[in-house]
Structure formats: C-alpha cells, structure tokens
C-alpha positions as CSV (number, residue, x, y, z in Angstrom):
1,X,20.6,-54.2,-5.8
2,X,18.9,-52.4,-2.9
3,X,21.0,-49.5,-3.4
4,X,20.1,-49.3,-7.4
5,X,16.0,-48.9,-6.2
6,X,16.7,-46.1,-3.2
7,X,18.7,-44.3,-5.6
8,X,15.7,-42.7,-7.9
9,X,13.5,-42.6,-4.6
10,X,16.5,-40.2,-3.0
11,X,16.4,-37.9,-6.2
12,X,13.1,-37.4,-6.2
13,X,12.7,-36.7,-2.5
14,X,16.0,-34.5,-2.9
15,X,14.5,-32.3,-5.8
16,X,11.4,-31.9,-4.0
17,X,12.8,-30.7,-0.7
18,X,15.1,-28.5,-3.1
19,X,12.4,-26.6,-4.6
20,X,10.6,-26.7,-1.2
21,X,13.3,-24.8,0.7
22,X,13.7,-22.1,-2.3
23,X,10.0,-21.5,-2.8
24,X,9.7,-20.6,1.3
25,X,12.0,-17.7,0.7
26,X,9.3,-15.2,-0.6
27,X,11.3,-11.7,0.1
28,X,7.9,-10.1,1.2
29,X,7.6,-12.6,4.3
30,X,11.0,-12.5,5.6
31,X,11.9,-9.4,8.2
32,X,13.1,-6.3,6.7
33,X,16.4,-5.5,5.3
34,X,18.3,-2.6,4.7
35,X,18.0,-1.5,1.0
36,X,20.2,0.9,-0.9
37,X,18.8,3.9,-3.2
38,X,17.3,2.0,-6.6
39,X,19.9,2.7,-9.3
40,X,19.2,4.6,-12.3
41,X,18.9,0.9,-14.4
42,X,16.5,-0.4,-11.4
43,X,14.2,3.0,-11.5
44,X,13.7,2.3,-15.0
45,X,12.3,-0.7,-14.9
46,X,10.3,-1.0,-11.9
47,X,6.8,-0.1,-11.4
48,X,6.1,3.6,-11.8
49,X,4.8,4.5,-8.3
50,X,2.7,6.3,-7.8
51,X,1.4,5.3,-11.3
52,X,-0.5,7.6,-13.7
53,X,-3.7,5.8,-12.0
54,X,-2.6,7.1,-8.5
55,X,-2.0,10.5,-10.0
56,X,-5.7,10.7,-11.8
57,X,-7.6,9.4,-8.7
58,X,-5.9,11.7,-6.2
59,X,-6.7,14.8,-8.5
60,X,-10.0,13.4,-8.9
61,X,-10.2,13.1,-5.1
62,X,-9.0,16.6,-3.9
63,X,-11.7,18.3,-6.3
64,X,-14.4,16.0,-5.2
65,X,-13.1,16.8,-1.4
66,X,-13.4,20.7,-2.6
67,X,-17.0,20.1,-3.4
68,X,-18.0,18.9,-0.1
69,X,-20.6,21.3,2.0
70,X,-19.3,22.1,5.3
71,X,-22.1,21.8,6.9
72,X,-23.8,19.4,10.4
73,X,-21.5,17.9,12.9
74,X,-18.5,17.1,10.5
75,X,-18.0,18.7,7.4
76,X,-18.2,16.9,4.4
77,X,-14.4,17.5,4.0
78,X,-13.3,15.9,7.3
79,X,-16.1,13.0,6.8
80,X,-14.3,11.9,2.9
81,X,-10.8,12.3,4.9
82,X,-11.7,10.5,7.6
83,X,-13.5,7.5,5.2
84,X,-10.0,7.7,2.8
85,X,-8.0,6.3,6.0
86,X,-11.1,3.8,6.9
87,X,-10.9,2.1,3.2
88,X,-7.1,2.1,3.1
89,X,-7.1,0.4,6.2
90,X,-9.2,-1.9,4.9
91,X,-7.2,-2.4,2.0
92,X,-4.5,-2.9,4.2
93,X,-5.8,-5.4,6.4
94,X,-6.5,-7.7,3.7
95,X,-3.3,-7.8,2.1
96,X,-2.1,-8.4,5.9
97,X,-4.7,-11.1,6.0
98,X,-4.7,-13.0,2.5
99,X,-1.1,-13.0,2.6
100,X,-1.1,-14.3,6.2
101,X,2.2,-11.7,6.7
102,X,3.7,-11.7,9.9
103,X,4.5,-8.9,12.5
104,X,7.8,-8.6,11.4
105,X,7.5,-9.1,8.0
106,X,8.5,-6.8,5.4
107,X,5.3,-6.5,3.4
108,X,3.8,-5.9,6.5
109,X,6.4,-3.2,8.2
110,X,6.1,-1.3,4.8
111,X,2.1,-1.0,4.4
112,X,1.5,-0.7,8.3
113,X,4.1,2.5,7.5
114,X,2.4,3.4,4.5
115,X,-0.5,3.6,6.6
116,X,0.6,5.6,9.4
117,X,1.8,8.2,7.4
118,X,-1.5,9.0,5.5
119,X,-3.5,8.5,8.8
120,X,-0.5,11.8,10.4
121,X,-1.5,13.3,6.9
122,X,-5.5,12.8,6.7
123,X,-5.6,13.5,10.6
124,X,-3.7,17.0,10.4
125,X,-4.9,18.2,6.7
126,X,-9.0,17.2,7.2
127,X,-9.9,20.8,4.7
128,X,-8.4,21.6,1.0
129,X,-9.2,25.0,-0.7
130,X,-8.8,26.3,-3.9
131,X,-5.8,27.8,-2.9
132,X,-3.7,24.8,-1.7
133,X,-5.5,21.9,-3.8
134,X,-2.4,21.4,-5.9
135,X,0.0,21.4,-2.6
136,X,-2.7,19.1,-1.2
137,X,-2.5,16.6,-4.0
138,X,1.4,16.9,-4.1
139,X,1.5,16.1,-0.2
140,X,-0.6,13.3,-0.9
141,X,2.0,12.1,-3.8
142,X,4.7,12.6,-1.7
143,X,3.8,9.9,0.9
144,X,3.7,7.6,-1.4
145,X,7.0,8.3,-3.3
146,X,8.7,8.5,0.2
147,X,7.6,5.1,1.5
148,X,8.9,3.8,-2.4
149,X,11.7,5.6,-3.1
150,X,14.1,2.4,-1.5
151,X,11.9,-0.6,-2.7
152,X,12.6,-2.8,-5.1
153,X,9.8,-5.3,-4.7
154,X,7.4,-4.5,-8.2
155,X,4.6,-6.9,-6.0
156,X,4.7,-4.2,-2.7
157,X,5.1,-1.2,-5.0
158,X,1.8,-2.2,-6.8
159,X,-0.1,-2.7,-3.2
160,X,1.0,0.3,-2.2
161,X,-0.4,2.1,-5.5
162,X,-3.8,0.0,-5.1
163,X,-4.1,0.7,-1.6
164,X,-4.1,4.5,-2.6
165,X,-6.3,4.0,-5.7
166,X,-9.1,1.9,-3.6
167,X,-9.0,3.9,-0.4
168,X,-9.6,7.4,-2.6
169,X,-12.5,6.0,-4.7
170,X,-14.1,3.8,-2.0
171,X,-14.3,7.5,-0.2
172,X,-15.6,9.2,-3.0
173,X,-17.9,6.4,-3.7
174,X,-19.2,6.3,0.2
175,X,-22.3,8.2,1.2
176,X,-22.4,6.6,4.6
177,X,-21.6,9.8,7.1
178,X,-21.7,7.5,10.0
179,X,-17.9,5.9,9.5
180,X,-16.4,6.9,12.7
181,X,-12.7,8.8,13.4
182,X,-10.0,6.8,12.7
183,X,-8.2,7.4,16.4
C-alpha cells in the first residue's frame, strides 16, 4: 500500500529532475568546443551574419567617419573610432553580465574575441579616406564573418551582429569628445 502512494510522488520528482538536468545544458554556457566548417545545408539556414543591417550601418558609419573634421587634440576620426570600441564594449559587457556567462564559457570566449579583434582593428585603422572607404568597410565586414564563419549557435551570431549594429550607431549618435582611449 505504501509503495502504491510513493510511486506517483517518484515520477513526479523523476520528471522534474529530468527536465532540470536537460535545461542546464545551454551550449552558450558550457566551455568551448571545437566546431567543424558549417555545411552548405547549415549556411543556409542560419542567421545571415553580418546581416543586411550590419552591412547598412557600417556604410553608414565609414561616410559619417569621412565627414569628421580633423581638427583639436584628436581628430574627429580617431574620437568616433575610439567611441565604436567604447559602445561595443559596452554591448559586450552586458551580454557577459545578463547572461551571467562565465570565463570559460563559450558565449563569452567568442564576444571577448569578437572584441579584441575590432579593438587591433579600430586601434591600428583610427583614419578612412575617400580612397580606402570601401576597403575600410570590407575590413570591418571581414571581422565579423571571420569570428562567424565556424558557429552554429543562431543566439551568438545575432549578438555578434547587434554588438556591431549598437556599437556603430551609439558612435555616430555620441557627441561626447571626452570618451577616453580604449588602452
């Protein structure tokens, strides 16, 4: 008789702990694996990165960088580049923090990259000119298709897109001529 009342008590608890221990494994939090080039099938139906969005903003972006005077202590050019890597790591840090990802995770390991590589780029490429504003925009593409190119995680290719969109149009938007070198 005893046995005939545990037994819906241990199915419940069973199911719960089941969908407990499958709903921890979020791929983003876990260290990072070793992926294989997307196939053909999987390129087709992820999520277009950088996204026709991306590819607008970072036009929009170079011209508006063209347009800067060069004029005072920094030129106008260096001060945008310099605000582009303070928003993205902004944009950064938050996913970091809402998410509460750890050091090792892979969300993490792939935006802290992300990162890194626009702050080489910003840091070593401050000026555009007319002549290499289509080279400057492909460069800028290029980051963001290299750190892409292996992932198949639709959630951390869409990050990485809106960490490129916000940090671009946070720059353009920000008069403020006082955010200090990213170092």
């Amino acid at each position: 008789m005893k046995l005939v009342k545990l037994l819906p008590i241990m199915a419940i608890a069973s199911v719960g702990v089941a969908g407990q221990v499958h709903a921890a494994q979020d791929p983003l939090m876990m260290p990072e694996q070793p992926t294989a080039p997307l196939t053909a099938e999987q390129q087709e139906i992820s999520l277009a990165v950088p996204s026709e969005e991306v590819k607008a903003v970072v036009s929009e972006f170079a011209a508006f960088q063209l347009g800067q005077p060069n004029t005072g202590r920094v030129s106008g050019q260096e001060r945008l580049a310099n605000n582009a890597l303070y928003y993205m790591n902004v944009r950064r840090s938050w996913y970091i923090i809402s998410h509460r990802y750890k050091k090792d995770s892979y969300a993490r390991v792939a935006l802290d990259r992300l990162y890194l590589d626009y702050k080489e780029f910003f840091t070593n490429n401050t000026t555009v000119s007319e002549m290499n504003q289509a080279e400057y925009e492909r460069q800028i593409l290029a980051i963001l298709e290299k750190n892409t190119e292996n992932m198949n995680n639709d959630e951390l290719r869409f990050y990485m897109n809106e960490m490129v969109i916000y940090s671009l149009k946070e720059a353009m938007r920000d008069g403020n001529n006082r955010v200090k070198r990213i170092r």
